[in-house]
Chimera marker file (.cmm) of the C-alpha trace (Angstrom):
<marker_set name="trace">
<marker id="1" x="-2.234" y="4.934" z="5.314" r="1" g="1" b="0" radius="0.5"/>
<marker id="2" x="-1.411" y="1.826" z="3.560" r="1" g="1" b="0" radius="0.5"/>
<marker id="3" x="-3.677" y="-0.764" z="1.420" r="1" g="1" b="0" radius="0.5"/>
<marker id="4" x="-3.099" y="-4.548" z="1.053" r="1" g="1" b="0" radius="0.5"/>
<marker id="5" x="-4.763" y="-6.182" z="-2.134" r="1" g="1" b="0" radius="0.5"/>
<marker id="6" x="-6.867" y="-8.926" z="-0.775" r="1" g="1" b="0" radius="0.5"/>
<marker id="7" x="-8.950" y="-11.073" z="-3.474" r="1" g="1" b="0" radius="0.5"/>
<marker id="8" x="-12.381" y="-10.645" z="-3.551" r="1" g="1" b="0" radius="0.5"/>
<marker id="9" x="-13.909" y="-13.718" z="-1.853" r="1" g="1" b="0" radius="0.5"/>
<marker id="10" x="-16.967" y="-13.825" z="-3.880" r="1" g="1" b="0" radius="0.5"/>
<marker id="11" x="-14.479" y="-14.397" z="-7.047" r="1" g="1" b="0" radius="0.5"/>
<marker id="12" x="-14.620" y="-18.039" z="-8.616" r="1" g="1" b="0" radius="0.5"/>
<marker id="13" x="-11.267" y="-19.334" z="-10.171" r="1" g="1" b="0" radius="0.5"/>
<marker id="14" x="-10.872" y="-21.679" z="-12.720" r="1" g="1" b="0" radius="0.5"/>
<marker id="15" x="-6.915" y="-22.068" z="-14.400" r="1" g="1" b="0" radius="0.5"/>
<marker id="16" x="-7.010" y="-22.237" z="-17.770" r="1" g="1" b="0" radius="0.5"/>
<marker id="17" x="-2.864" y="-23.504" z="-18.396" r="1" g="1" b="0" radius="0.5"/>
<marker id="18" x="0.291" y="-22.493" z="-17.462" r="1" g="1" b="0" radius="0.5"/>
<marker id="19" x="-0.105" y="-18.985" z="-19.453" r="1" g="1" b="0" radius="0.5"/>
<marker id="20" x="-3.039" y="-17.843" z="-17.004" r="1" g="1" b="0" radius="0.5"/>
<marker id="21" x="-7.109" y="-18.160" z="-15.783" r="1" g="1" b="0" radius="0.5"/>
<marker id="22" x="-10.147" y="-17.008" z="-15.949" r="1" g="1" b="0" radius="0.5"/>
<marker id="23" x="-11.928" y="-14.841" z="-13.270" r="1" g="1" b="0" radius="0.5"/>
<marker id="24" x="-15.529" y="-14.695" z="-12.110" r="1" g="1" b="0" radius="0.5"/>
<marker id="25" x="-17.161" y="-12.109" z="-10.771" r="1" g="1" b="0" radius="0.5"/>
<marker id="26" x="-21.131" y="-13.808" z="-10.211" r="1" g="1" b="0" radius="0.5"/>
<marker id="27" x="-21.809" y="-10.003" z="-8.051" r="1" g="1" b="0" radius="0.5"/>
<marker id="28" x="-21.032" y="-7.910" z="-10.907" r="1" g="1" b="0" radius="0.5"/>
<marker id="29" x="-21.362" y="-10.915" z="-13.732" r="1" g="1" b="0" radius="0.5"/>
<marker id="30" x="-18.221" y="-10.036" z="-14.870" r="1" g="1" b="0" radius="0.5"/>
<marker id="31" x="-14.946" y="-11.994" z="-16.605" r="1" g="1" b="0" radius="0.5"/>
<marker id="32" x="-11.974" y="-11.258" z="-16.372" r="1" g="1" b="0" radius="0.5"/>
<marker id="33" x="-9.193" y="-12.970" z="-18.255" r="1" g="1" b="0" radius="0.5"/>
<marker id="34" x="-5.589" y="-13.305" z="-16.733" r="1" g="1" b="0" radius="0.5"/>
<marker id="35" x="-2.306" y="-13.783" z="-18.480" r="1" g="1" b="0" radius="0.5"/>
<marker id="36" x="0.481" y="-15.782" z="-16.520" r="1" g="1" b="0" radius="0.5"/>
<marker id="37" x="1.972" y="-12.329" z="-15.062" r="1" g="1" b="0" radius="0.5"/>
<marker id="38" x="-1.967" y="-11.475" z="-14.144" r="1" g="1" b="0" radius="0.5"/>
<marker id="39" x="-2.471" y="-14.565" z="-12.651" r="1" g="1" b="0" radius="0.5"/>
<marker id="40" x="0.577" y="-14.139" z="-10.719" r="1" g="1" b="0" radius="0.5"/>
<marker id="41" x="-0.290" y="-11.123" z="-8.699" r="1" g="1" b="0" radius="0.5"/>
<marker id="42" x="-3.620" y="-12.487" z="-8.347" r="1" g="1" b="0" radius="0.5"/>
<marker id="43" x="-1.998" y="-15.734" z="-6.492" r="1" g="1" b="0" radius="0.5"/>
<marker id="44" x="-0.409" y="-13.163" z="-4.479" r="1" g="1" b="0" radius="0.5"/>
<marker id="45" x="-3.250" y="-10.832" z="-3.877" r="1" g="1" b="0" radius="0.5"/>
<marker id="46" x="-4.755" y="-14.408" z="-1.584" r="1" g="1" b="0" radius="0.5"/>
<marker id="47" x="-1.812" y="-13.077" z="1.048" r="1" g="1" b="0" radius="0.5"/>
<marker id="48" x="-2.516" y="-9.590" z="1.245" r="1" g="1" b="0" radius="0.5"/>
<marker id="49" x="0.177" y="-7.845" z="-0.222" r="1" g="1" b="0" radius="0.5"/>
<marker id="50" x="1.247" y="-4.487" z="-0.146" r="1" g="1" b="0" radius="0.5"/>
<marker id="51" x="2.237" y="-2.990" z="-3.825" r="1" g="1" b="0" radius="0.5"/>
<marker id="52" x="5.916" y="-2.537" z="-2.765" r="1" g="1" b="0" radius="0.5"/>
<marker id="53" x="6.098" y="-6.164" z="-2.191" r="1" g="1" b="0" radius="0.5"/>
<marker id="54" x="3.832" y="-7.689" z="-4.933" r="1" g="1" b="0" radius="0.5"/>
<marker id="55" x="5.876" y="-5.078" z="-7.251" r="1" g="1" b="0" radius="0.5"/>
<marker id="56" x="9.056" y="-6.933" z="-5.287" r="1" g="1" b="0" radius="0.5"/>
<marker id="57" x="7.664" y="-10.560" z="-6.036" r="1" g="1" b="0" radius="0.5"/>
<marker id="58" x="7.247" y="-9.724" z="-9.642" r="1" g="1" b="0" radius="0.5"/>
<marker id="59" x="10.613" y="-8.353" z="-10.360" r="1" g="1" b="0" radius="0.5"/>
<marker id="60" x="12.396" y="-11.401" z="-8.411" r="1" g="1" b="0" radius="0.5"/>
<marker id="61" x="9.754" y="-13.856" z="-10.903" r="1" g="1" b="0" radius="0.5"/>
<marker id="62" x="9.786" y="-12.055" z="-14.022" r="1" g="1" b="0" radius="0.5"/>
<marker id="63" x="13.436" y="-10.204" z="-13.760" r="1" g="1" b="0" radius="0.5"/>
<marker id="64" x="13.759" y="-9.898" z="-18.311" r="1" g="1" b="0" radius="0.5"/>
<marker id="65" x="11.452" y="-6.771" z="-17.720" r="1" g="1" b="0" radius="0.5"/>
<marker id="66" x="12.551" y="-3.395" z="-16.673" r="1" g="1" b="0" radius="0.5"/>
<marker id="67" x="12.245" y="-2.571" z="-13.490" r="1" g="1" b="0" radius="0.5"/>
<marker id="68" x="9.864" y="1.161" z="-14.883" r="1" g="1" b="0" radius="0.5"/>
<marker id="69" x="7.684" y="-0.674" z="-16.984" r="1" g="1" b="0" radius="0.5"/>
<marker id="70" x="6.816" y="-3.490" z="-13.637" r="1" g="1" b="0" radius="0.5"/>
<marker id="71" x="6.251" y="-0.738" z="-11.756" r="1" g="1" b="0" radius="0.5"/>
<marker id="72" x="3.614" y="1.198" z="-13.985" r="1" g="1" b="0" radius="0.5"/>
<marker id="73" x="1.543" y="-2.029" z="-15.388" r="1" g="1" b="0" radius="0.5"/>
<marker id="74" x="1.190" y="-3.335" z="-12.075" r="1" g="1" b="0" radius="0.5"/>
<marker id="75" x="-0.409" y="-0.132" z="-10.759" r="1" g="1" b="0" radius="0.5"/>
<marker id="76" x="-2.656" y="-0.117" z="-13.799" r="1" g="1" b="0" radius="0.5"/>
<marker id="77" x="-2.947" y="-3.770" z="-13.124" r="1" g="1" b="0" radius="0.5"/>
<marker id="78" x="-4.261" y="-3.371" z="-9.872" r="1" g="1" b="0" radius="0.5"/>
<marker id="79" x="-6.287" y="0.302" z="-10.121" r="1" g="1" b="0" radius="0.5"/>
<marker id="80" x="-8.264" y="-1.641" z="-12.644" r="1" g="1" b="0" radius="0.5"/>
<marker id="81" x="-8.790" y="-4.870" z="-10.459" r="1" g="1" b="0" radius="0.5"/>
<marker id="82" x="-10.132" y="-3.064" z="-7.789" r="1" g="1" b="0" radius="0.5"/>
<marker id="83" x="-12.149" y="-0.820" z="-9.977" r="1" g="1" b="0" radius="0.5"/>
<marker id="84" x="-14.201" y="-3.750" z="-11.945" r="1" g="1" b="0" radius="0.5"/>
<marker id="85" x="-14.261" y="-5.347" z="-8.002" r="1" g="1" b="0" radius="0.5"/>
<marker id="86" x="-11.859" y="-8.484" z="-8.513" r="1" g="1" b="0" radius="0.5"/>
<marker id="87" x="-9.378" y="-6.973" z="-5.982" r="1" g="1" b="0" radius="0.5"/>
<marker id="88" x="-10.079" y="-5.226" z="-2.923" r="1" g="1" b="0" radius="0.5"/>
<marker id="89" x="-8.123" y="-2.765" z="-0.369" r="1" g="1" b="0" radius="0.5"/>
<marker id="90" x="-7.785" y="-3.530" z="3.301" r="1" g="1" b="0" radius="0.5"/>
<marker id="91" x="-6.489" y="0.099" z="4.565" r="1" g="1" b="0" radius="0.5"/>
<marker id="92" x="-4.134" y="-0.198" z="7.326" r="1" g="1" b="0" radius="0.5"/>
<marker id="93" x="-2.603" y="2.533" z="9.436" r="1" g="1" b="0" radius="0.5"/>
<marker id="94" x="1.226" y="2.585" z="10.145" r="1" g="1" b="0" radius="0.5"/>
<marker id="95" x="1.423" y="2.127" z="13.772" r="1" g="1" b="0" radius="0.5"/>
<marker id="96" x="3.318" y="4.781" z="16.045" r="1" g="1" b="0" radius="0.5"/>
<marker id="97" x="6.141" y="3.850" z="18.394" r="1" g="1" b="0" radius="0.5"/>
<marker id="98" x="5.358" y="3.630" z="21.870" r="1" g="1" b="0" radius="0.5"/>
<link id1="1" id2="2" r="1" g="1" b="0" radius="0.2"/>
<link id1="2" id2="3" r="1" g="1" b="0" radius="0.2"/>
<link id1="3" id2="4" r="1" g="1" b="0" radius="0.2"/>
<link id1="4" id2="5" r="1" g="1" b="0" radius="0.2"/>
<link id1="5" id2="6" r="1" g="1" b="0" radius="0.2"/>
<link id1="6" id2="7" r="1" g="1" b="0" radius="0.2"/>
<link id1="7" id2="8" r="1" g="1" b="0" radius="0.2"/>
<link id1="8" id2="9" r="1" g="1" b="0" radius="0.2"/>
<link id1="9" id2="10" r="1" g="1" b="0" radius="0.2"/>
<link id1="10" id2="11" r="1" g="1" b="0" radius="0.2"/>
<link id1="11" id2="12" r="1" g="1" b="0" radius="0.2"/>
<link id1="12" id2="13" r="1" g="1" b="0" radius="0.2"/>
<link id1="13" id2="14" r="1" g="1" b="0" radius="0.2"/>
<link id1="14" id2="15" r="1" g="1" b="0" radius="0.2"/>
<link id1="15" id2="16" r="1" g="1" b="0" radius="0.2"/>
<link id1="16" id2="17" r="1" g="1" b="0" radius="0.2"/>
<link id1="17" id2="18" r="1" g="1" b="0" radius="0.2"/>
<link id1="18" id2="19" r="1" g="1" b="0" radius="0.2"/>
<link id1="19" id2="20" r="1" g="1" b="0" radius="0.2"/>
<link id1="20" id2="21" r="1" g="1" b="0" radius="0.2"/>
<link id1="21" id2="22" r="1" g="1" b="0" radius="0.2"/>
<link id1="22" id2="23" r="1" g="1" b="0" radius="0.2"/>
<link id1="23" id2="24" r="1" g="1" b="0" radius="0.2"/>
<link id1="24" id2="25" r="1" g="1" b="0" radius="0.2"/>
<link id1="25" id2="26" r="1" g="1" b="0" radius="0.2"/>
<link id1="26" id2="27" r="1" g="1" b="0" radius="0.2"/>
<link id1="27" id2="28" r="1" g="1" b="0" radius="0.2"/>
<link id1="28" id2="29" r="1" g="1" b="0" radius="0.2"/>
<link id1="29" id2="30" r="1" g="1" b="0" radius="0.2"/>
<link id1="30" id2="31" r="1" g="1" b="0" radius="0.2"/>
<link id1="31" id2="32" r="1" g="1" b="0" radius="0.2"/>
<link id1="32" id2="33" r="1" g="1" b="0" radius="0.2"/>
<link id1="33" id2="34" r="1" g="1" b="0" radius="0.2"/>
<link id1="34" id2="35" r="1" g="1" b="0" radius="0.2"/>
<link id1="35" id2="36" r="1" g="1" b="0" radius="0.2"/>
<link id1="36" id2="37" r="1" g="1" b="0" radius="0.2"/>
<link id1="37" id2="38" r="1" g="1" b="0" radius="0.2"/>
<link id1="38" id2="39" r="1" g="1" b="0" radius="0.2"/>
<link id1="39" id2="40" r="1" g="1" b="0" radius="0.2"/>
<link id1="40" id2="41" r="1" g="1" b="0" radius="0.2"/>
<link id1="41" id2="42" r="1" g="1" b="0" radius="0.2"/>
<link id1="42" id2="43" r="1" g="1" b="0" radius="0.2"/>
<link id1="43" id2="44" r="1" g="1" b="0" radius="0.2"/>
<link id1="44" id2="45" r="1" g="1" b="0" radius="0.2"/>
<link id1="45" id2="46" r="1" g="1" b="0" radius="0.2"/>
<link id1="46" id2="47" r="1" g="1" b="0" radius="0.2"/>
<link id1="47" id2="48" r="1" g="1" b="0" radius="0.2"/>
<link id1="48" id2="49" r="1" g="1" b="0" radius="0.2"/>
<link id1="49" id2="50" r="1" g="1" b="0" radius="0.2"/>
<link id1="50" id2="51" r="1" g="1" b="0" radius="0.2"/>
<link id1="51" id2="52" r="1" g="1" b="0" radius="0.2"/>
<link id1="52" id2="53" r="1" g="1" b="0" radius="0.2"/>
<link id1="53" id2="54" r="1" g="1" b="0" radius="0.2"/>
<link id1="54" id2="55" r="1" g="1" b="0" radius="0.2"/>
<link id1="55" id2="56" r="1" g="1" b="0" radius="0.2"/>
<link id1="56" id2="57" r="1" g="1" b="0" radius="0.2"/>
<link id1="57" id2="58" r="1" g="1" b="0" radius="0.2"/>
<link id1="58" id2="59" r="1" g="1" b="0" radius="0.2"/>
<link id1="59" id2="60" r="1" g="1" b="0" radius="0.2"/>
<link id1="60" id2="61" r="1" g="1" b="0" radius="0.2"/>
<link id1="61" id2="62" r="1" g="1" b="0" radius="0.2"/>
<link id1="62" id2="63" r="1" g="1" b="0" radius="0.2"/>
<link id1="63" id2="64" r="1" g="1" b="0" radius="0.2"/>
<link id1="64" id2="65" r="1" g="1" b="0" radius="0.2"/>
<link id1="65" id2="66" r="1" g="1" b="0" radius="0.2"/>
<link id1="66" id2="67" r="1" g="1" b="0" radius="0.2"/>
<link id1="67" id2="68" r="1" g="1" b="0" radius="0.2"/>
<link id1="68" id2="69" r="1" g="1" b="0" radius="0.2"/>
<link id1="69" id2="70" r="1" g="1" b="0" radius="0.2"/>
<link id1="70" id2="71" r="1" g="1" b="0" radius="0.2"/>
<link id1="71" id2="72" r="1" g="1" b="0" radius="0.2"/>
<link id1="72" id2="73" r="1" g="1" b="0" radius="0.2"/>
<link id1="73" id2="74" r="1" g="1" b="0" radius="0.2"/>
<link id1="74" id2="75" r="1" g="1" b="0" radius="0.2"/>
<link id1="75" id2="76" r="1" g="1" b="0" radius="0.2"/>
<link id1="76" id2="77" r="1" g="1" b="0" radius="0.2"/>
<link id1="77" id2="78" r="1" g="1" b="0" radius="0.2"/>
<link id1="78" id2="79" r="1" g="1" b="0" radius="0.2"/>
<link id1="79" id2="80" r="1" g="1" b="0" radius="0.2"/>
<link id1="80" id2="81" r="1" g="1" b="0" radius="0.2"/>
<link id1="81" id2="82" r="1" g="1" b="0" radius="0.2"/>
<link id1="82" id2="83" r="1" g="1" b="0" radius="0.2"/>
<link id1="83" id2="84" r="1" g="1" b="0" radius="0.2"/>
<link id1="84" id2="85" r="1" g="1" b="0" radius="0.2"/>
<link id1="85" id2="86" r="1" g="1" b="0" radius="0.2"/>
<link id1="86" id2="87" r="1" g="1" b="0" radius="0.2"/>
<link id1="87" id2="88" r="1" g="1" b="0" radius="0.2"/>
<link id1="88" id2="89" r="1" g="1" b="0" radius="0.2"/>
<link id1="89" id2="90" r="1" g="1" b="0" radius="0.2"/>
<link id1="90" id2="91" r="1" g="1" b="0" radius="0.2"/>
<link id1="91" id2="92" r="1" g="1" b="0" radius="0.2"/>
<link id1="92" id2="93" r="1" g="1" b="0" radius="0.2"/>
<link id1="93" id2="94" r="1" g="1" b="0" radius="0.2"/>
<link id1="94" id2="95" r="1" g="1" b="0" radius="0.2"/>
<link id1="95" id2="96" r="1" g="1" b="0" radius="0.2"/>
<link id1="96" id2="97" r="1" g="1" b="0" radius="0.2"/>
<link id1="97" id2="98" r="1" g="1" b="0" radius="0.2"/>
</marker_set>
């Protein structure tokens, strides 16, 4: 099985500058600051992406960090999204040839 991040709808937006924005979460009351890279992933969370390719779109936008280290803080990125309930999972099943 395979997940696409989706933003939670009930989220409220509000960009703070170029460097990031601020998240609102009015079913848990919760904040969440974002940094320009955050902010980023969250933009690309409103397509429902995969990991591989929001891990993809990072390297391609931010391509002065190593490769490793993009991998790793976007899964902590995201594990921690979903957990506080900014981000959610759509699971998907890979379909079978017919």
């Amino acid at each position: 099985m395979k997940g696409k991040y989706i933003q939670n709808p009930a989220v409220n937006l509000r960009e703070e500058d170029e460097d990031g924005a601020l998240l609102f979460n009015p079913d848990s009351n919760r904040i969440q600051l974002l940094n320009n890279t955050g902010f980023f992933i969250w933009q690309l969370c409103s397509e429902g992406k995969t990991s591989l390719e929001i891990s993809e779109a990072v390297k391609r936008e931010f391509s002065d960090v190593p490769e490793e280290q993009v991998n790793e803080d976007i899964k902590q990125f995201l594990d921690e999204m979903t957990e506080i309930g900014f981000i959610e999972i759509i699971r998907t099943k890979k379909s079978k040839g017919v």
